[in-house]
C-alpha positions in Angstrom: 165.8 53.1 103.5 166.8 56.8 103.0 170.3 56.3 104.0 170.4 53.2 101.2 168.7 55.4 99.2 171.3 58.2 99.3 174.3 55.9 99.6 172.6 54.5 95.9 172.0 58.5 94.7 168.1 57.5 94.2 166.6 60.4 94.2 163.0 59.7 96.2 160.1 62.3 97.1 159.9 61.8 100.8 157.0 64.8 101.0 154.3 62.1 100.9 155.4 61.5 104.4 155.2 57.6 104.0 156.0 55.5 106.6 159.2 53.5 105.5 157.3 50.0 107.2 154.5 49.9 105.1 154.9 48.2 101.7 153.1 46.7 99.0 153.7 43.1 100.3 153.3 43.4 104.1 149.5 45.2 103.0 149.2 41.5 100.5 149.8 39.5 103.3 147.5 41.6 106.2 144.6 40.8 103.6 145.8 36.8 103.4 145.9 37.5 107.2 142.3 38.7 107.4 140.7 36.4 104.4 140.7 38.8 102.0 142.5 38.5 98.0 144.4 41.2 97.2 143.9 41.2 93.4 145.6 44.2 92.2 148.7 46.6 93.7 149.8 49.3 91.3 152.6 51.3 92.6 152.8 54.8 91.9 155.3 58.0 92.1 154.2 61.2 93.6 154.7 64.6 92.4 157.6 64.6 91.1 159.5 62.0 92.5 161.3 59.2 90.1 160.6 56.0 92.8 157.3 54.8 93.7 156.5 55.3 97.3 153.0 54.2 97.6 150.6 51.6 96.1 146.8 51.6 95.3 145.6 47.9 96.1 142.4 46.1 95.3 140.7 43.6 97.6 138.0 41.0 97.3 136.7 38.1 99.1 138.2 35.0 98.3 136.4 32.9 95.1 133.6 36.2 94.6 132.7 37.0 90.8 135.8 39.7 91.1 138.5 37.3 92.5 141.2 36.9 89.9 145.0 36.4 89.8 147.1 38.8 91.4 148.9 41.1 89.4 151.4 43.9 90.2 152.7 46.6 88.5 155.2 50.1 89.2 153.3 53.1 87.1 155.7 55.6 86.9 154.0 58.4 84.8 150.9 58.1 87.4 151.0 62.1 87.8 151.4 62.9 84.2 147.9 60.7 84.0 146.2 62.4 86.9 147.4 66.2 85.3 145.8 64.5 81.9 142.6 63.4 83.6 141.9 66.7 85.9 142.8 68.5 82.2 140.3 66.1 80.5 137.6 66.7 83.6 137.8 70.5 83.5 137.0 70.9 79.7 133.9 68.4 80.2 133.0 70.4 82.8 133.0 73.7 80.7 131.2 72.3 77.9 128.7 71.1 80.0 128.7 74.4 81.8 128.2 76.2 78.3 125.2 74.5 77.1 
């Protein structure tokens, strides 16, 4: 995978230290494997990478109240989220620190 990467000039953060096997699908079908739905998969980028390189899944039991179809989707400003959410968190925090 790097060496395709690099051949493409796909520039990829590798400091996650992610192992190359794992991917989105081969988790999707471990839960199948194991009778578990795996509802949601939202692949992300780290730091400041331009590729995602990891996914946050979301698992159920088969025909529960949360068991839906499954949807998948590449988030590629998921840092610039999580710098808007800390920044959101840590103004809550002083106001409620204030009163």
């Amino acid at each position: 995978m790097r060496l395709q990467c690099a051949l493409n000039r796909h520039l990829i953060n590798l400091s996650g230290w992610r192992s190359e096997r794992g991917t989105a699908e081969g988790f999707r079908a471990a839960c199948r494997e194991t009778g578990l739905s795996c509802i949601l998969q939202e692949k992300i980028v780290w730091l400041h990478g331009r590729m995602p390189i990891d996914t946050l899944s979301i698992i159920t039991r088969p025909g529960s109240r949360h068991d839906q179809p499954y949807h998948r989707w590449n988030n590629l400003s998921f840092m610039a989220e999580a710098k808007r959410a800390l920044a959101h968190s840590d103004s809550a925090l002083d106001s409620t620190n204030e009163a």
